[in-house]
VOPAGU-2260 file (C-alpha; in pm, 1 decimal, decimal comma):
REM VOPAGU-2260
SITE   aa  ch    i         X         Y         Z
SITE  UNK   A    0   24048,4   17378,9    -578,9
SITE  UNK   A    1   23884,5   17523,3    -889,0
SITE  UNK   A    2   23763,9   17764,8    -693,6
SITE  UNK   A    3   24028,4   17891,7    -467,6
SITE  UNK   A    4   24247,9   17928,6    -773,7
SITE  UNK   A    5   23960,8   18178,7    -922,7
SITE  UNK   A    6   23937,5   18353,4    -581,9
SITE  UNK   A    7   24315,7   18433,3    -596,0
SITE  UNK   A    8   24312,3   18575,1    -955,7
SITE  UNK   A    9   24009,2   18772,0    -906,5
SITE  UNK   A   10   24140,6   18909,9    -638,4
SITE  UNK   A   11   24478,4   18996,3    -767,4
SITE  UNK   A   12   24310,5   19207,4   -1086,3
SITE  UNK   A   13   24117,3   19373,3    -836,1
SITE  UNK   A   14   24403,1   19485,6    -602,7
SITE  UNK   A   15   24587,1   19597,3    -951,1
SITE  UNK   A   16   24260,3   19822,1   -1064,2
SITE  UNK   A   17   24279,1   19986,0    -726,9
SITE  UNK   A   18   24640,8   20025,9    -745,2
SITE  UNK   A   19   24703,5   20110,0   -1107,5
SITE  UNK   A   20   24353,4   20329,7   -1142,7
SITE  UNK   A   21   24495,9   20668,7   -1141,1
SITE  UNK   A   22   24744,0   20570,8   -1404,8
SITE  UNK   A   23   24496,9   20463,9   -1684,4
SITE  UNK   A   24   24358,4   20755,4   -1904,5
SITE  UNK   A   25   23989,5   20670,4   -1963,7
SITE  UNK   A   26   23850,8   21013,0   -2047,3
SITE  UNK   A   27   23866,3   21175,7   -1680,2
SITE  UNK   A   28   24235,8   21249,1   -1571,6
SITE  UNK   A   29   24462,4   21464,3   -1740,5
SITE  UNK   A   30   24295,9   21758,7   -1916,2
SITE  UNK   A   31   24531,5   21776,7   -2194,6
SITE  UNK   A   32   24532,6   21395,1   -2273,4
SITE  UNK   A   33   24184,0   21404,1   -2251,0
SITE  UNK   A   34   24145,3   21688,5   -2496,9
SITE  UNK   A   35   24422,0   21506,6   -2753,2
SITE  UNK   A   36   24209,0   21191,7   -2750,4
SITE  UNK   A   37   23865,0   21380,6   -2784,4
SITE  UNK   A   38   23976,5   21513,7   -3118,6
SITE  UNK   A   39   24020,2   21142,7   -3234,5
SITE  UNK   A   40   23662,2   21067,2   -3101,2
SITE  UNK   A   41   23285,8   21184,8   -3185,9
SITE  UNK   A   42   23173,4   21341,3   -2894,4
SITE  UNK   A   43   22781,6   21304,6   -2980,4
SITE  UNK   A   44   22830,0   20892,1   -2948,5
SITE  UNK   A   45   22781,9   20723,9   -2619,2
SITE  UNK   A   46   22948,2   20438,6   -2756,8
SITE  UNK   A   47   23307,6   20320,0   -2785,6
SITE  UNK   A   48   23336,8   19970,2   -2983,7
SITE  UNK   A   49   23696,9   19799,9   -2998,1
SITE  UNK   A   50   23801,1   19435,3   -3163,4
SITE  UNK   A   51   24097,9   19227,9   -2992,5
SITE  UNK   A   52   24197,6   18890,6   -2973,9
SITE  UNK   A   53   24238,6   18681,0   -2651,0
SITE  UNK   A   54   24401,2   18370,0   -2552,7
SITE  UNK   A   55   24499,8   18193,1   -2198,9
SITE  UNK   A   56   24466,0   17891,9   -2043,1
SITE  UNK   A   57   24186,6   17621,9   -1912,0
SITE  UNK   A   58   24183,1   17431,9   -1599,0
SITE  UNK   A   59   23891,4   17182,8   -1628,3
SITE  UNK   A   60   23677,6   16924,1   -1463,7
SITE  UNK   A   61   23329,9   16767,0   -1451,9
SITE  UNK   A   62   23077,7   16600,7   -1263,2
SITE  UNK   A   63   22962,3   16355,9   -1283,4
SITE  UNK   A   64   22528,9   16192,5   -1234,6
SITE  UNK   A   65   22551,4   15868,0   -1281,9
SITE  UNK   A   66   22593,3   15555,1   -1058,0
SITE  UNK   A   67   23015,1   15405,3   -1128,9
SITE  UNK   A   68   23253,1   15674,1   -1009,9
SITE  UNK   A   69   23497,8   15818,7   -1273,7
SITE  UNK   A   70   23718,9   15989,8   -1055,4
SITE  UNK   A   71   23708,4   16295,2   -1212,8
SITE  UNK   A   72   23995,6   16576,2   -1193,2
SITE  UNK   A   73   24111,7   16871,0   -1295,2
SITE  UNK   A   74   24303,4   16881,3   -1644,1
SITE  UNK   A   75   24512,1   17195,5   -1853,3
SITE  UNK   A   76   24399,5   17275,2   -2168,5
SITE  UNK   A   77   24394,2   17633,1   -2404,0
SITE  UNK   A   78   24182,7   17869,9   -2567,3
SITE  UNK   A   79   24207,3   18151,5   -2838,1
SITE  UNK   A   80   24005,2   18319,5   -2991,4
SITE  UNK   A   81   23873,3   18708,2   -3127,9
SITE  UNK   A   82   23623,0   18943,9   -2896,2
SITE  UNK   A   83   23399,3   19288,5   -2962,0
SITE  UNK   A   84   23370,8   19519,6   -2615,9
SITE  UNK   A   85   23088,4   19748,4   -2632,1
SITE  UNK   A   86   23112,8   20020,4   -2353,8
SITE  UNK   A   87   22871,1   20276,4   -2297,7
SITE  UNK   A   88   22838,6   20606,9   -2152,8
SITE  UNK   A   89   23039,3   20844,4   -2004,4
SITE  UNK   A   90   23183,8   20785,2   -1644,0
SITE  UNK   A   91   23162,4   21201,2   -1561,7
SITE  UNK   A   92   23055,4   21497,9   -1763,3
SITE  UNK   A   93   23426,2   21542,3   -1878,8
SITE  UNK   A   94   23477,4   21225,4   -1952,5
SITE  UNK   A   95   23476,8   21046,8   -2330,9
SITE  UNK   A   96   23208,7   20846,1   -2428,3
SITE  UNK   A   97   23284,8   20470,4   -2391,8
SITE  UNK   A   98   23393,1   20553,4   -2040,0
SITE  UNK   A   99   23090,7   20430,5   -1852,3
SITE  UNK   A  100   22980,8   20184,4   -1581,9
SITE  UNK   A  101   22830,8   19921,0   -1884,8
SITE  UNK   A  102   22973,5   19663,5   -2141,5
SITE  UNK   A  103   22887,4   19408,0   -2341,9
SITE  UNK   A  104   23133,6   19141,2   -2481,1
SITE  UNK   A  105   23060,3   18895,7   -2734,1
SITE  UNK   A  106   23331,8   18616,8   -2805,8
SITE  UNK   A  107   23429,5   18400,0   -3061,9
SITE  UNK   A  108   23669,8   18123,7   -2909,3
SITE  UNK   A  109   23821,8   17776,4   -2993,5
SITE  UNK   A  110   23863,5   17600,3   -2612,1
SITE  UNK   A  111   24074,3   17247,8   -2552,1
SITE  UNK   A  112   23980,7   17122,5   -2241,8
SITE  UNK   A  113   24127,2   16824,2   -2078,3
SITE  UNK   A  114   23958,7   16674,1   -1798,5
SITE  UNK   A  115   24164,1   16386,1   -1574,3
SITE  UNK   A  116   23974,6   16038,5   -1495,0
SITE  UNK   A  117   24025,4   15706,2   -1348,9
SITE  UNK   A  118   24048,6   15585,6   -1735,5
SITE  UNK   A  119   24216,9   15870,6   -1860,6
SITE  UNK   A  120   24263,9   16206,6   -1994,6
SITE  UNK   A  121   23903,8   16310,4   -2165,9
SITE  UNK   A  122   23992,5   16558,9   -2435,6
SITE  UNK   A  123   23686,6   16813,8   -2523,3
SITE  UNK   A  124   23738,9   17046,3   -2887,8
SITE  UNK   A  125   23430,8   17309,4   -2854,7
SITE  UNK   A  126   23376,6   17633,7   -3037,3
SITE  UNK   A  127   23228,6   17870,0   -2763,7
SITE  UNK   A  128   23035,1   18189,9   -2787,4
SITE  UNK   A  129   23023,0   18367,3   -2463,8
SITE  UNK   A  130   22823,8   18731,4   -2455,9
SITE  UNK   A  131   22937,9   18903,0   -2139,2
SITE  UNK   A  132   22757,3   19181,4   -1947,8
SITE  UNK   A  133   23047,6   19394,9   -1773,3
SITE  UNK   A  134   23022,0   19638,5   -1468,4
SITE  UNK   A  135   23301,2   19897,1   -1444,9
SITE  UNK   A  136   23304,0   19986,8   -1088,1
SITE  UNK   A  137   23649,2   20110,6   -1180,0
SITE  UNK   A  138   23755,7   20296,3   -1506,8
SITE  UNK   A  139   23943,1   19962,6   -1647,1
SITE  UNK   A  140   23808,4   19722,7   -1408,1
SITE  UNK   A  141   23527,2   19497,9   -1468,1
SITE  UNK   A  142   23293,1   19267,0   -1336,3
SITE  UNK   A  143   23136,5   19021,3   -1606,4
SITE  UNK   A  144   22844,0   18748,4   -1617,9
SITE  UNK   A  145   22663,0   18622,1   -1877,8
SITE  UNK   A  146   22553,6   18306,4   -2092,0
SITE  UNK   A  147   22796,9   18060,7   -2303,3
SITE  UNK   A  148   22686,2   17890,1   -2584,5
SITE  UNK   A  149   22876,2   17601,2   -2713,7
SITE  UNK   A  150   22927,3   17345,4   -2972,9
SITE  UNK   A  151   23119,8   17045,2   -2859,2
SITE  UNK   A  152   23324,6   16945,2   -3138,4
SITE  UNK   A  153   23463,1   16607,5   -3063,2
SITE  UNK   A  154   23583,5   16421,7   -2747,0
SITE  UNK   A  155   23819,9   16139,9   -2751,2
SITE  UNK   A  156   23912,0   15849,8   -2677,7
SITE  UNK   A  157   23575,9   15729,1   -2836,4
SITE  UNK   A  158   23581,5   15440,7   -2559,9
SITE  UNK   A  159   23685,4   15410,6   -2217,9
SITE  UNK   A  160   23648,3   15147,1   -1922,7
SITE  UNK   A  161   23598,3   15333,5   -1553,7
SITE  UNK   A  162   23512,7   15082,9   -1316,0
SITE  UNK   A  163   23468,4   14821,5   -1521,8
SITE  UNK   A  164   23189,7   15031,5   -1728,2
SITE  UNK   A  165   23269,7   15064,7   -2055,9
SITE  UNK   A  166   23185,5   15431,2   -2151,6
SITE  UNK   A  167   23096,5   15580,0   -2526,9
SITE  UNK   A  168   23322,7   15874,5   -2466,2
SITE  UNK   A  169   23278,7   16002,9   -2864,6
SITE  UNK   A  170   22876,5   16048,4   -2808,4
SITE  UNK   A  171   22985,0   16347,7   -2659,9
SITE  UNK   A  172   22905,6   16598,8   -2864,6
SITE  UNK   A  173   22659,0   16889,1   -2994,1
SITE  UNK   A  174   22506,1   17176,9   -2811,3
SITE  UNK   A  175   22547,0   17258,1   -2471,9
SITE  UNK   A  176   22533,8   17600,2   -2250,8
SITE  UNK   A  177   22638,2   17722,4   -1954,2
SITE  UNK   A  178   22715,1   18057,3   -1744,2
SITE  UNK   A  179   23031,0   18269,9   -1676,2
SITE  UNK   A  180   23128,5   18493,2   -1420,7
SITE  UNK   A  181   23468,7   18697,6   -1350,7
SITE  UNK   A  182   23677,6   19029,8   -1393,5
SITE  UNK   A  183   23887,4   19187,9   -1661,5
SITE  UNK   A  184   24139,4   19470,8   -1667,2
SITE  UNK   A  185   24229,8   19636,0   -1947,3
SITE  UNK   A  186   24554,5   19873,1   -1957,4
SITE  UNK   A  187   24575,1   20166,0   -2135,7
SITE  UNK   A  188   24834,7   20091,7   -2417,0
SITE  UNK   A  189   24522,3   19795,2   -2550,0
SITE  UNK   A  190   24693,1   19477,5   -2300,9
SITE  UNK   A  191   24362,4   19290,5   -2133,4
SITE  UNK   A  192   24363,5   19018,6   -1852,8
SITE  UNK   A  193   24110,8   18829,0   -1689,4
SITE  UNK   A  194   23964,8   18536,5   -1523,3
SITE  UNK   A  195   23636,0   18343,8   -1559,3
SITE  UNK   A  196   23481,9   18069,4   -1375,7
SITE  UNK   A  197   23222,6   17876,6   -1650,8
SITE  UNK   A  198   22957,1   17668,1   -1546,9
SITE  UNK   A  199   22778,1   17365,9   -1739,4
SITE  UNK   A  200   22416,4   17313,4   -1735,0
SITE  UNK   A  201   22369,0   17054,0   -2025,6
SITE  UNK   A  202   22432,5   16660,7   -2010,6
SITE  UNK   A  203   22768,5   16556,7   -2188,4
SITE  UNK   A  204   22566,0   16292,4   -2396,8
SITE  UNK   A  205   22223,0   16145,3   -2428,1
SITE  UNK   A  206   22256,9   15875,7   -2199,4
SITE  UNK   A  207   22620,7   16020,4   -2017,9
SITE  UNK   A  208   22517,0   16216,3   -1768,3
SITE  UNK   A  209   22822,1   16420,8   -1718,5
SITE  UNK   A  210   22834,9   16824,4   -1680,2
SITE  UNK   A  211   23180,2   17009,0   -1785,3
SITE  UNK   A  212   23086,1   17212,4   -1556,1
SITE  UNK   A  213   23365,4   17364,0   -1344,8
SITE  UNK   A  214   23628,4   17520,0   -1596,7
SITE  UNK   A  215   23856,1   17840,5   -1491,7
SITE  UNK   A  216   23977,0   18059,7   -1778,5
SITE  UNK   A  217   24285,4   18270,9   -1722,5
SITE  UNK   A  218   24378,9   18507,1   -2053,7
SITE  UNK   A  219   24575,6   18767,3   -2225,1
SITE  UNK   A  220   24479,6   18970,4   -2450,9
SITE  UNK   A  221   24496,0   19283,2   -2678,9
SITE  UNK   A  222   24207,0   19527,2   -2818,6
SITE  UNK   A  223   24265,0   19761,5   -3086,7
């Protein structure tokens, strides 16, 4: 399910960067809005570095490694938070710098994520720090993978009974990491909108062995 709801967003921000391509300025269409923004911009840097803000929605779940069955499903949740897009080169020799086929994205973001089980809802608070490497195979488009770091917060309910196991929900906590991988599209006027698939690596607890480890971000955004 997780899955097949990433597939159709992914594939909906691709169909819009072939559709919409021509329309975005990004150093290589008009010659006299190219020149205009040129005078704004040092032409000896390869680099264009812009701040924004971002904030969407999660749709969580787990799995889970140990032998009682939790009957885990997918919850809603949120996240918010502040990113920095590095973007190198130039995509032709007319074109500004900034305009080329590599990023970089570090993030700074508070997640909720809510994850459905036979015992109830399992609320996660993490502060997450994902570093994206983007592709631009288009101009506005593009692909992104790369590690997340993150810092479980706290988890409630502390206690919970799943078939007829009575499970330490608040010992999860502390460190944990996992990958990313999705597209972005960022408009003109500063707008941004993407989706993201995030996979867990690390044990939910010491002696829980439970991965979050299927959680699909869709978010908004805005980079100055």
């Amino acid at each position: 399910m997780t899955k097949k709801v990433l597939f159709t967003v992914l594939g909906l921000l691709i169909a819009l960067g072939i559709n919409a391509q021509v329309k975005v300025d990004r150093g290589y269409g008009n010659g006299d809005q190219r020149m205009e923004r040129v005078k704004t911009q040092r032409k000896s840097s390869q680099l264009s570095i812009k701040y924004g803000v971002k904030a969407g929605v999660n749709l969580s779940t787990m799995s889970n490694g140990m032998e009682f069955e939790p009957g885990f499903g997918m919850g809603a949740g949120f996240r918010i938070g502040a990113v920095a897009n590095f973007h190198w080169g130039q995509r032709t020799a007319n074109s500004l710098p900034g305009t080329g086929w590599i990023g970089l994205q570090p993030e700074l973001i508070y997640s909720y994520q809510s994850v459905k089980s036979d015992g109830g809802n399992i609320n996660m608070n993490y502060i997450q720090v994902p570093v994206m490497l983007k592709i631009y195979p288009l101009a506005a488009l593009s692909v992104e993978v790369g590690p997340e770091f993150n810092y479980l917060i706290s988890t409630s309910p502390k206690e919970m009974t799943v078939d007829g196991a009575t499970i330490n929900v608040g010992d999860c906590k502390g460190f944990n990491m996992g990958v990313g991988i999705g597209a972005a599209y960022e408009f003109r006027m500063g707008l941004m909108a993407g989706a993201r698939y995030s996979l867990g690596f690390t044990d939910m607890a010491k002696n829980l062995k439970w991965k979050n480890n299927g959680n699909v971000q869709v978010t908004l955004g805005w980079l100055f």
